[in-house]
C-alpha positions in Angstrom: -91.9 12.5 49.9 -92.9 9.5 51.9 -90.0 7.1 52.4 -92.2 3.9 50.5 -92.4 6.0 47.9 -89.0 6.6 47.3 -88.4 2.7 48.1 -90.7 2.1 45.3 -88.6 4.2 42.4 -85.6 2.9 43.5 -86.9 -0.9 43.2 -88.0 0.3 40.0 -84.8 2.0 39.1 -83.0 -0.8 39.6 -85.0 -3.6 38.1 -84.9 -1.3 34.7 -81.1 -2.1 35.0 -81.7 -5.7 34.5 -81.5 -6.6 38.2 -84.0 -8.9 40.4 -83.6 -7.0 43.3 -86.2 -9.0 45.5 -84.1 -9.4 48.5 -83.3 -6.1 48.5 -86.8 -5.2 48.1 -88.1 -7.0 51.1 -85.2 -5.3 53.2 -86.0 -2.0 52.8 -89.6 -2.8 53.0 -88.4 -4.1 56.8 -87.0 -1.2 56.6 -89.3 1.0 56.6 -91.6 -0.6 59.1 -89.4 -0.4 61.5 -88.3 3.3 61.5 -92.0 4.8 61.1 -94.4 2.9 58.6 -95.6 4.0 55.1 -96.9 7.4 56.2 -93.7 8.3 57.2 -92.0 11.1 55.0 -88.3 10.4 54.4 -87.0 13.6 55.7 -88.3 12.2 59.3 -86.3 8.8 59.5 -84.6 9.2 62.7 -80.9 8.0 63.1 -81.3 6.5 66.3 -84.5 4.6 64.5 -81.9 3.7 62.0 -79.4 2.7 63.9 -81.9 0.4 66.2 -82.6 -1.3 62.7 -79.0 -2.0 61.7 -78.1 -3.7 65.2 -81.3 -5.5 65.5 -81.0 -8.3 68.0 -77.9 -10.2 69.4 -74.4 -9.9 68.0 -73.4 -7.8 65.5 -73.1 -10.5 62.3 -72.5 -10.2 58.6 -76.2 -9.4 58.4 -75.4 -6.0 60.3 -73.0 -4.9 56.9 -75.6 -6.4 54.8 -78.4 -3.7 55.7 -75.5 -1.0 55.8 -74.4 -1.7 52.1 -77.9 -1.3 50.8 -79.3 1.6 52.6 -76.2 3.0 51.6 -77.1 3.0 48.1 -80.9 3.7 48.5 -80.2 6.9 50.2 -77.1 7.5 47.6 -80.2 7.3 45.1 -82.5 9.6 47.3 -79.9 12.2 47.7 -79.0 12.4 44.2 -82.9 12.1 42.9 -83.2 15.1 45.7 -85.6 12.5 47.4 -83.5 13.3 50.8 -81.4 16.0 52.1 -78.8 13.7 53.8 -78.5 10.3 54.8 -79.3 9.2 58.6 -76.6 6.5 58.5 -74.1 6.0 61.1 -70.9 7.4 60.4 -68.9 4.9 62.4 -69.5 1.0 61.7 -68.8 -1.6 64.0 -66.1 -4.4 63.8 -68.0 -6.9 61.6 -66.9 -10.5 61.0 -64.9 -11.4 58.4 -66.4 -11.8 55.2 -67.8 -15.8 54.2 -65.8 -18.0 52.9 -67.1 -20.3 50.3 -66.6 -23.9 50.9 -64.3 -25.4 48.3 -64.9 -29.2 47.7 -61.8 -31.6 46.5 -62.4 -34.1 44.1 -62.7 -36.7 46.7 -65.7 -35.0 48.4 -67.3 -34.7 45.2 -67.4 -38.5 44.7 -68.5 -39.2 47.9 -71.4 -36.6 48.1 -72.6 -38.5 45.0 -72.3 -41.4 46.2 -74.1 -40.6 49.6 -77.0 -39.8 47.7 -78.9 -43.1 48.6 -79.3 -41.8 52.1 -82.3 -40.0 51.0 -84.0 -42.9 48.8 -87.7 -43.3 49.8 -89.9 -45.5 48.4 -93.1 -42.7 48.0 -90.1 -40.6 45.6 -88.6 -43.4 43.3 -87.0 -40.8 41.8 -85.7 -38.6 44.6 -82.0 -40.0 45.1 -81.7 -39.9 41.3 -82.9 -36.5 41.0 -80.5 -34.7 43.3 -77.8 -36.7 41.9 -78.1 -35.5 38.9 -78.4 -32.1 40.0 -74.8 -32.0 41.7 -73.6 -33.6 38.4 -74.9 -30.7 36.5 -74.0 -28.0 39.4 -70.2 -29.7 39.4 -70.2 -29.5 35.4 -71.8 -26.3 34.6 -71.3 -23.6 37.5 -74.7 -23.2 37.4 -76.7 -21.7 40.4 -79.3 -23.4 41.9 -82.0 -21.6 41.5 -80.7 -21.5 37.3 -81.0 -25.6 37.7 -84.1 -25.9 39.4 -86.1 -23.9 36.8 -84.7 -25.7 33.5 -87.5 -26.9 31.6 -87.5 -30.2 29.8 -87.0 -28.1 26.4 -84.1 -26.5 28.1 -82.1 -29.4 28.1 -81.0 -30.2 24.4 -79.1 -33.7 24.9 -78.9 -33.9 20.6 -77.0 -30.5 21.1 -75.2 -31.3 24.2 -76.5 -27.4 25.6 -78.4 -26.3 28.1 -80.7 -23.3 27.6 -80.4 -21.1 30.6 -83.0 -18.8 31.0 -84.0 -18.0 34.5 -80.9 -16.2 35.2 -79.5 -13.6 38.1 -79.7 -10.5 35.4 -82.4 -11.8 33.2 -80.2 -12.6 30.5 -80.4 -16.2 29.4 -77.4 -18.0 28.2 -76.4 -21.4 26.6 -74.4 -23.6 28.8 -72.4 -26.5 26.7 -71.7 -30.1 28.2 -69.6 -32.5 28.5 -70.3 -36.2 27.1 -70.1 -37.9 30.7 -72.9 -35.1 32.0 -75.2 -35.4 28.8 -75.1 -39.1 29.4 -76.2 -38.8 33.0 -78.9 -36.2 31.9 -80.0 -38.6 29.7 -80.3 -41.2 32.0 -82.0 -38.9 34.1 -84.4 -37.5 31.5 -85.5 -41.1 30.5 -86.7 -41.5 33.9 -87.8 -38.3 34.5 -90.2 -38.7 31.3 -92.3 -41.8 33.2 -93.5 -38.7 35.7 -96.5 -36.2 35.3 -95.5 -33.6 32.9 -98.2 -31.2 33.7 -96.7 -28.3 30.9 -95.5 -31.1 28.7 -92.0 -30.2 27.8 -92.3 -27.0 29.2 -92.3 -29.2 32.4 -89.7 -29.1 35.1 -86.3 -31.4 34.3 -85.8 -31.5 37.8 -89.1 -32.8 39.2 -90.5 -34.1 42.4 -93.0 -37.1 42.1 -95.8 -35.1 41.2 -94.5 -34.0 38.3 -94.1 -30.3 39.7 -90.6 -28.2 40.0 -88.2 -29.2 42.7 -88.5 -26.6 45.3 -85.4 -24.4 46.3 -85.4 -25.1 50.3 -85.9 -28.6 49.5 -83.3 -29.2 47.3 -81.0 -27.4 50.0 -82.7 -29.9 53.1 -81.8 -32.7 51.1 -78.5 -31.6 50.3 -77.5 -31.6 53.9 -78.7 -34.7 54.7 -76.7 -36.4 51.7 -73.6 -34.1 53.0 -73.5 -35.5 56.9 -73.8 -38.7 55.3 -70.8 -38.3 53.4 -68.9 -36.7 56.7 -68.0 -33.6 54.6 -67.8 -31.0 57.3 -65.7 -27.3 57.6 -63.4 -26.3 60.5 -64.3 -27.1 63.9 -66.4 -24.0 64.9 -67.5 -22.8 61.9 -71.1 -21.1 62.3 -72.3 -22.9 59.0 -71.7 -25.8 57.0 -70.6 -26.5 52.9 -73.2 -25.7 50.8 -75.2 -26.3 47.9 -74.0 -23.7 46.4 -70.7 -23.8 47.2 -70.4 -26.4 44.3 -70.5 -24.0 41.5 -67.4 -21.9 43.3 -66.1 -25.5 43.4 -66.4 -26.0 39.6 -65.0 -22.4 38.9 -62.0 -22.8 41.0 -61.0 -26.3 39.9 -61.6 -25.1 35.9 -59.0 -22.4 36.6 -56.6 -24.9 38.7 -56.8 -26.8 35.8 -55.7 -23.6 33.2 -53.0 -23.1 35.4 -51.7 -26.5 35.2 -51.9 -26.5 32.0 -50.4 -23.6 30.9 -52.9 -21.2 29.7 -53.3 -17.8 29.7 -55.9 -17.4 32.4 -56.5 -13.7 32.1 -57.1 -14.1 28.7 -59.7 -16.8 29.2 -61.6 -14.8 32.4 -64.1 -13.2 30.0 -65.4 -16.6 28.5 -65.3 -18.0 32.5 -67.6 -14.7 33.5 -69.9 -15.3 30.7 -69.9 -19.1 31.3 -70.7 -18.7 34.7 -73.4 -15.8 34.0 -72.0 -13.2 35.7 -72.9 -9.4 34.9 -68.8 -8.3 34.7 -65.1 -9.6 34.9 -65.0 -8.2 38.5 -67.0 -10.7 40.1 -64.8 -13.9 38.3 -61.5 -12.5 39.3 -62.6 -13.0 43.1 -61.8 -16.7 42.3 -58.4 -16.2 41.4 -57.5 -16.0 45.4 -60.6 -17.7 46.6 -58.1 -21.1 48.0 -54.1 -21.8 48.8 -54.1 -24.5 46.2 -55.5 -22.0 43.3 -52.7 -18.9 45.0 -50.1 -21.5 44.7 -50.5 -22.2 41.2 -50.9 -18.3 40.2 -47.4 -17.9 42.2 -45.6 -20.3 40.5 -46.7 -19.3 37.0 -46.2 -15.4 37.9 -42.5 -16.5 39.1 -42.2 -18.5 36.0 -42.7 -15.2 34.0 -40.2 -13.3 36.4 -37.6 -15.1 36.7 -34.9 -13.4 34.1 -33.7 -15.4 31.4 -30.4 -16.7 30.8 -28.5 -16.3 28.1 -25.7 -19.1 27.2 -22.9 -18.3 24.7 
């Protein structure tokens, strides 16, 4: 069977599963260019051609572990669908660096990334400053993803309701988000403002808006972000290979909400599920990563797990 082929089922197979799968898709796409074309039958992907794939150019990077995990799985799925006879991976990987950290903001940072917005004002964009203001705010107080933010619609945003109607979500499954009185005031502020634009769908138009009217673009939202960043001197280590993100902000707002249960007492394994299905994700597995994402978030598990296992005393 020719190797696009099989590509194609399994892009299928998993999108029936409720998953985008686009990155993947144009990976194993590269893929297959670069071991023989679409021609090529899957029994005749060389290993050498695969391995000349997975090293590409330069240093071997995160990127190299990347391509492993999900050729792994494709060829799991061809071997199993009897697609493929065996799998031309390597059977020895290469030391890889370690895996990314994700840049925790503190409060302080917060504040001043929103107050280092004004760097980007610009007279053509009235609006511009304003709009990615408001679009931390609502990263910060939701844990929504960015691409989640950028596609709300002006009838997603229910101010009277204080909810926000996800619906462009990682696994297709929408969600309502609940917000606090501070945020719904500063969407409303936002939405007034917002409302004296084009609104080429009506409400179906974008909340978050350039001039035009039209959706605020993914890679712009990001350029502007790092601009408003440098301004407010947030930087990581000194040699780091990348800076704080964008979307670093919702593991910012997922780590400080469980800070905040620890401090207070509550039973944060019990409360997991409603973080997981606040934050959108699929299962439980991928919220408890947080629990020992930074030292100030390990320090507070410590103290409540010795709290619990320290013996009690009894006092006649």
């Amino acid at each position: 069977m020719k190797l696009a082929k099989v590509i194609q089922s399994y892009v299928t197979f998993k999108r029936s599963m409720g998953m985008h799968f686009h990155s993947e898709d144009c990976l194993l796409r590269a893929f297959c260019r670069a071991v023989g074309g679409i021609e090529l039958d899957i029994s005749n992907v060389k290993p050498a051609a695969v391995q000349a794939f997975l090293d590409g150019k330069g240093p071997v990077t995160a990127v190299w572990g990347l391509k492993f995990r999900i050729l792994r799985s494709f060829y799991r799925f061809a071997i199993s669908r009897g697609f493929a006879a065996h799998s031309p991976l390597p059977t020895s990987l290469p030391q890889l660096p370690p895996p990314f950290v994700p840049y925790i903001y503190s409060t302080e940072e917060l504040r001043r990334l929103v107050a280092a917005t004004h760097v980007i004002e610009a007279p053509e964009s009235p609006l511009q400053a304003r709009t990615v203001r408001t679009l931390l705010l609502l990263l910060y107080g939701t844990a929504m993803r960015i691409g989640e933010a950028l596609s709300l619609t002006l009838n997603d945003v229910d101010l009277a309701q204080a909810v926000v109607t996800v619906r462009n979500a990682k696994f297709f499954k929408a969600r309502l988000v609940p917000i606090g009185p501070k945020l719904t005031q500063e969407l409303s502020l936002y939405e007034d403002r917002r409302r004296q634009l084009s609104l080429p769908d009506g409400d179906a138009s974008s909340f978050f808006a350039t001039r035009t009217g039209h959706r605020f673009r993914y890679q712009y939202a990001i350029t502007l972000f790092q601009r408003v960043r440098r301004q407010a001197k947030i930087h990581r280590e000194a040699g780091a290979s990348y800076p704080p993100r964008l979307h670093d902000i919702r593991h910012t707002s997922a780590t400080h909400r469980l800070i905040a249960w620890y401090r207070a007492g509550a039973d944060v394994q019990k409360l997991l599920p409603q973080l997981a299905t606040y934050l959108g994700h699929a299962d439980i597995s991928s919220t408890q990563l947080y629990l020992s994402m930074t030292p100030e978030l390990l320090r507070e598990a410590s103290a409540r797990f010795e709290k619990y296992a320290q013996p009690e005393v009894c006092y006649d």
